[in-house]
KOLDOLO-871590 format. One record per residue (C-alpha): residue number from 1; residue in one letter; x, y, z. Coordinates in Angstrom, 2 decimals, always signed. Layout:
N
R  num  residu     east    north       up
R  NUM       a        X        Y        Z
...
END
This chain:
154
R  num  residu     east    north       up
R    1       x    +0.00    +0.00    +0.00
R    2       x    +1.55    +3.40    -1.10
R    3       x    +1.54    +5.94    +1.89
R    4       x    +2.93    +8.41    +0.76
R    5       x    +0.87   +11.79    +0.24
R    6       x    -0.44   +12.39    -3.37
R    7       x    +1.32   +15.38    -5.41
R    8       x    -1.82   +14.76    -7.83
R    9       x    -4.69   +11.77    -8.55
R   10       x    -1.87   +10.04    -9.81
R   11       x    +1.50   +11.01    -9.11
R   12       x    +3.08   +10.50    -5.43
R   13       x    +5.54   +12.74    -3.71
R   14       x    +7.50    +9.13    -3.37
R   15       x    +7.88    +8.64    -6.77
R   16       x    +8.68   +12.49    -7.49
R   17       x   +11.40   +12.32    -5.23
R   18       x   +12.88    +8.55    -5.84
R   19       x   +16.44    +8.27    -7.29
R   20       x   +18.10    +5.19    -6.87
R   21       x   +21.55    +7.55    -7.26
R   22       x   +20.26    +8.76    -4.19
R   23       x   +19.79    +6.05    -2.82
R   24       x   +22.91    +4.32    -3.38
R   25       x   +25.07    +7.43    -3.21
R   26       x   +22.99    +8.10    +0.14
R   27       x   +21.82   +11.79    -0.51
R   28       x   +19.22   +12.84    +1.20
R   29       x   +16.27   +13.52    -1.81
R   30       x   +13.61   +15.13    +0.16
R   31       x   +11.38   +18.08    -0.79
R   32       x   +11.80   +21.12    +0.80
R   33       x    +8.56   +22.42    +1.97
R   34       x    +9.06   +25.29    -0.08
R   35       x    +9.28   +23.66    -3.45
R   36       x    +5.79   +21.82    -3.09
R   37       x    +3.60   +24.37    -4.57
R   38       x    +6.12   +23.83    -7.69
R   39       x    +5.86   +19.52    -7.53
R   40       x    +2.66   +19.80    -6.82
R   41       x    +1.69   +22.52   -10.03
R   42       x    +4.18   +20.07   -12.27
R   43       x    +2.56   +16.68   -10.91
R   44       x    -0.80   +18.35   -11.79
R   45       x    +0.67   +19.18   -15.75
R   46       x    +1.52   +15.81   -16.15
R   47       x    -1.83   +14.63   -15.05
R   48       x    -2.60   +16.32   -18.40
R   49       x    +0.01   +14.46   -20.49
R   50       x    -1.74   +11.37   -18.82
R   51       x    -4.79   +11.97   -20.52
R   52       x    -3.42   +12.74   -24.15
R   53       x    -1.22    +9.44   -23.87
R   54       x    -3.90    +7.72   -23.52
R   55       x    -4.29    +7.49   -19.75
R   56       x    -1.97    +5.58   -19.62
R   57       x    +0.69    +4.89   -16.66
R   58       x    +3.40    +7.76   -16.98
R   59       x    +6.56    +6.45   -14.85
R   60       x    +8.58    +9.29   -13.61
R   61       x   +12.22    +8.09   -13.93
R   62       x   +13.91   +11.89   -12.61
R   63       x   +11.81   +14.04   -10.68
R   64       x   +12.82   +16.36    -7.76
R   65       x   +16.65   +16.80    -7.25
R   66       x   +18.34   +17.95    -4.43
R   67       x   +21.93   +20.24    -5.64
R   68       x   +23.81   +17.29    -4.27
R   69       x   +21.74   +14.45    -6.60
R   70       x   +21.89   +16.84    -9.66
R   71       x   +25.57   +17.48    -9.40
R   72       x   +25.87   +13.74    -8.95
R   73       x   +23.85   +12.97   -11.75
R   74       x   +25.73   +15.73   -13.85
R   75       x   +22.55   +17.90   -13.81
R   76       x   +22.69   +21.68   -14.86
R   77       x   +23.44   +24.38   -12.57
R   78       x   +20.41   +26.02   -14.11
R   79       x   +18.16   +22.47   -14.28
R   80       x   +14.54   +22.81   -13.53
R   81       x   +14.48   +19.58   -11.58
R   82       x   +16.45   +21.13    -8.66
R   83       x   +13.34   +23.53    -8.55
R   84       x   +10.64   +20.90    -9.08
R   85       x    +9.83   +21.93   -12.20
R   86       x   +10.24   +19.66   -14.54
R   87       x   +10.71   +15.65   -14.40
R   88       x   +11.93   +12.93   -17.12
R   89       x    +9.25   +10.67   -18.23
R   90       x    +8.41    +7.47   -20.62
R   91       x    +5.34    +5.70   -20.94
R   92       x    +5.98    +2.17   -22.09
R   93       x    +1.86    +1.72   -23.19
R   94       x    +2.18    +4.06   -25.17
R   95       x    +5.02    +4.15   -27.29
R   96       x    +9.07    +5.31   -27.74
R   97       x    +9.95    +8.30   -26.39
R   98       x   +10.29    +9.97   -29.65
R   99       x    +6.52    +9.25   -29.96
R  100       x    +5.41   +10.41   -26.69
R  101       x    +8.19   +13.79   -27.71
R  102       x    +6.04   +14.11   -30.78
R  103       x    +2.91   +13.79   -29.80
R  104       x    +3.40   +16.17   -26.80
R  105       x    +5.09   +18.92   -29.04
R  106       x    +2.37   +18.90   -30.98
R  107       x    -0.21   +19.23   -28.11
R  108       x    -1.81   +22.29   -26.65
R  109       x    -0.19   +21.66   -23.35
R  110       x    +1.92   +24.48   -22.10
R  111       x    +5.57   +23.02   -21.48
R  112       x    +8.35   +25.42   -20.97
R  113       x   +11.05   +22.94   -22.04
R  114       x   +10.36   +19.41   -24.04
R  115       x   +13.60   +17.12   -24.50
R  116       x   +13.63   +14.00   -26.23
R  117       x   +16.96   +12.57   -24.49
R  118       x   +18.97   +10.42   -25.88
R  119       x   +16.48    +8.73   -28.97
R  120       x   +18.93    +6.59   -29.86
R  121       x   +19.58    +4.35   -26.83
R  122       x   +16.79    +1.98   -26.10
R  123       x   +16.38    +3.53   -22.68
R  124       x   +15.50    +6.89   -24.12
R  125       x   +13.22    +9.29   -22.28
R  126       x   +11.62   +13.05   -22.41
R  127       x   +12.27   +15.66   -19.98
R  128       x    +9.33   +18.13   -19.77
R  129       x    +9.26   +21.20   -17.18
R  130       x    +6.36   +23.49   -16.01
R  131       x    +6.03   +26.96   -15.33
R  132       x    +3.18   +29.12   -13.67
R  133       x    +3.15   +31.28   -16.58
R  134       x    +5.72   +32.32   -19.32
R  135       x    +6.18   +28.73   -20.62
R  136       x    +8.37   +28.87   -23.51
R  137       x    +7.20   +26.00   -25.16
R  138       x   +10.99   +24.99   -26.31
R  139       x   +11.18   +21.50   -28.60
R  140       x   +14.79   +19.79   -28.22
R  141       x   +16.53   +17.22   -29.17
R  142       x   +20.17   +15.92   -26.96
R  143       x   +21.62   +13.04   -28.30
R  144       x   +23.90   +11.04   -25.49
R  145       x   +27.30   +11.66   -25.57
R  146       x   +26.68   +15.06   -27.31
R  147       x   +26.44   +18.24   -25.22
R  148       x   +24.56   +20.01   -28.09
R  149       x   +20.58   +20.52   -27.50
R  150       x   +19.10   +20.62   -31.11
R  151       x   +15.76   +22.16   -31.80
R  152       x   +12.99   +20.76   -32.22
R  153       x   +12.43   +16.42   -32.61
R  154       x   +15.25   +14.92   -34.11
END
């Protein structure tokens, strides 16, 4: 039975905050109180992509990251995950990453940042952030190995 308190219907602050760099590194990934509004406001956005992929299960494989996680993860200075603003997803049911990329850049949800990461490895994924306002709706594409972010889906 999952415990843990509800960001949104179906996203958990456990699985916002679960890194198993964290874990085995042994940071200490907890939410400050002050960045809830933000997971909670970015949990409800993705509630949204839920419902265009189909409603179907969105796992959250980077959510929240404390500076020590994101450093250790090689995260930017400037990342929205270390303000709880953004999260990488994939959603198996539905398709490759590139697909769920497309199909979101295409949508009328209001992203600031899309990234299809890495669409050549088989565990690909898509970053997607959220601002209250001022979304910029930016498309990339960042190949691994490659510190170039192209635009739009490569």
């Amino acid at each position: 039975m999952n415990t843990s308190p509800q960001l949104s219907p179906h996203f958990s602050l456990r699985e916002f905050t679960a890194s198993a760099t964290a874990d085995r590194l042994r940071i200490d990934n907890s939410l400050p109180d002050a960045l809830r509004d933000n997971a909670t406001h970015t949990c409800e956005q993705l509630e949204k992509v839920r419902r265009l992929l189909d409603n179907h299960p969105v796992v959250i494989t980077s959510g929240w990251r404390a500076p020590a996680l994101n450093k250790a993860v090689g995260g930017s200075a400037s990342s929205d995950h270390a303000t709880a603003r953004a999260v990488d997803i994939h959603c198996p049911k539905f398709g490759t990453a590139r697909t769920i990329a497309r199909v979101l850049a295409a949508s009328d949800i209001e992203f600031d940042q899309l990234i299809l990461e890495s669409p050549t490895l088989p565990g690909a994924w898509v970053h997607i952030g959220f601002r209250k306002g001022a979304n910029r709706r930016q498309v990339l594409t960042k190949f691994a190995g490659d510190k170039t972010y192209y635009a739009g889906i490569k």
